[in-house]
C-alpha positions as CSV (number, residue, x, y, z in Angstrom):
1,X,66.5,-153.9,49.4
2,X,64.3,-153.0,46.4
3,X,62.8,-155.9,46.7
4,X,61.8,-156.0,50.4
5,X,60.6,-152.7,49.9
6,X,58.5,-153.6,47.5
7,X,56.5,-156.7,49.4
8,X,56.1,-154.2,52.4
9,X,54.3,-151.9,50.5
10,X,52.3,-154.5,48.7
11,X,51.7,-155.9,52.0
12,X,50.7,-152.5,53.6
13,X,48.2,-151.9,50.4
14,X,46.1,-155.3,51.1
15,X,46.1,-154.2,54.4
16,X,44.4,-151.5,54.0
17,X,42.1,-152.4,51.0
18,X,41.5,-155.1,53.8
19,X,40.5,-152.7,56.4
20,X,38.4,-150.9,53.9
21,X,36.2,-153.6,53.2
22,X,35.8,-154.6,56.7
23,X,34.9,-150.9,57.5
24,X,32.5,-151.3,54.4
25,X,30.9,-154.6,55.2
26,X,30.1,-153.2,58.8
27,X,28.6,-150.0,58.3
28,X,26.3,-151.8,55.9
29,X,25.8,-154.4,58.4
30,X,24.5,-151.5,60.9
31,X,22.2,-149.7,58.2
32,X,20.6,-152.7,57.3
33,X,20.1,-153.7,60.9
34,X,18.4,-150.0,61.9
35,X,16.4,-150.2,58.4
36,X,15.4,-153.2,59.7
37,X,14.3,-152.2,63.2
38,X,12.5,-149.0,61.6
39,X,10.4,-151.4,59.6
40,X,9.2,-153.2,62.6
41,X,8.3,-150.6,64.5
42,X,6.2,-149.0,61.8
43,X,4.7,-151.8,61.0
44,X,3.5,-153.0,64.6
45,X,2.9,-149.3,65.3
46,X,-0.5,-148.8,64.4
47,X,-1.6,-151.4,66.8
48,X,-0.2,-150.1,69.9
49,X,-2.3,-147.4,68.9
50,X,-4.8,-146.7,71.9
51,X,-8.9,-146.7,71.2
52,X,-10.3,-143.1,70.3
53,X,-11.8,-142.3,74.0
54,X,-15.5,-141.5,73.9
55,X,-16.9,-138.5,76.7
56,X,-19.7,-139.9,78.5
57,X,-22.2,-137.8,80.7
58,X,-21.2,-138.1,84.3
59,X,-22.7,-140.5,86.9
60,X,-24.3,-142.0,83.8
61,X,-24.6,-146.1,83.4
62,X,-23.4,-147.1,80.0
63,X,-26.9,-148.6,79.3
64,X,-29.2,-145.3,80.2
65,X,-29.6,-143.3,77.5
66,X,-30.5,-139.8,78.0
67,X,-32.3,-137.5,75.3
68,X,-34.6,-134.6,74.6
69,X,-36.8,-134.7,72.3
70,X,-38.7,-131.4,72.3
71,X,-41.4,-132.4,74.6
72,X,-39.6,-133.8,78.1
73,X,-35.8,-135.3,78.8
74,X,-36.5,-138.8,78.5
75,X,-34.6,-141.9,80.1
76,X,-34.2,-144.9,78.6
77,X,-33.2,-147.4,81.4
């Protein structure tokens, strides 16, 4: 009876030193998998990065230019 005893507790110990690495192994498995998904992202986030948008006059063509210089507006078509 001692003996039985004995080999079910053993048995009940590797199990759960069993479980607790599997437990282990996975939650690394998921860190490592969102560290990994972080770095991505960071890294291919400054190229979805839109353009800085530029104001332009309105009704303006991109190639007039439009200034004053002191004496008359001039138009550069």
């Amino acid at each position: 009876m001692q003996n039985i005893r004995a080999v079910f507790l053993g048995l009940i110990g590797i199990a759960a030193i069993g479980s607790l690495v599997v437990l282990t192994a996975s939650i690394t498995l998921a860190f490592a998998g969102m560290l990994a998904v972080f770095t991505v992202v960071r890294a291919l986030t400054p190229r979805l990065k839109p353009a800085p948008v530029r104001a332009r006059a309105k009704g303006a063509r991109p190639d007039m230019r439009v200034w004053n210089d002191g004496r008359g507006t001039i138009i550069d078509l």
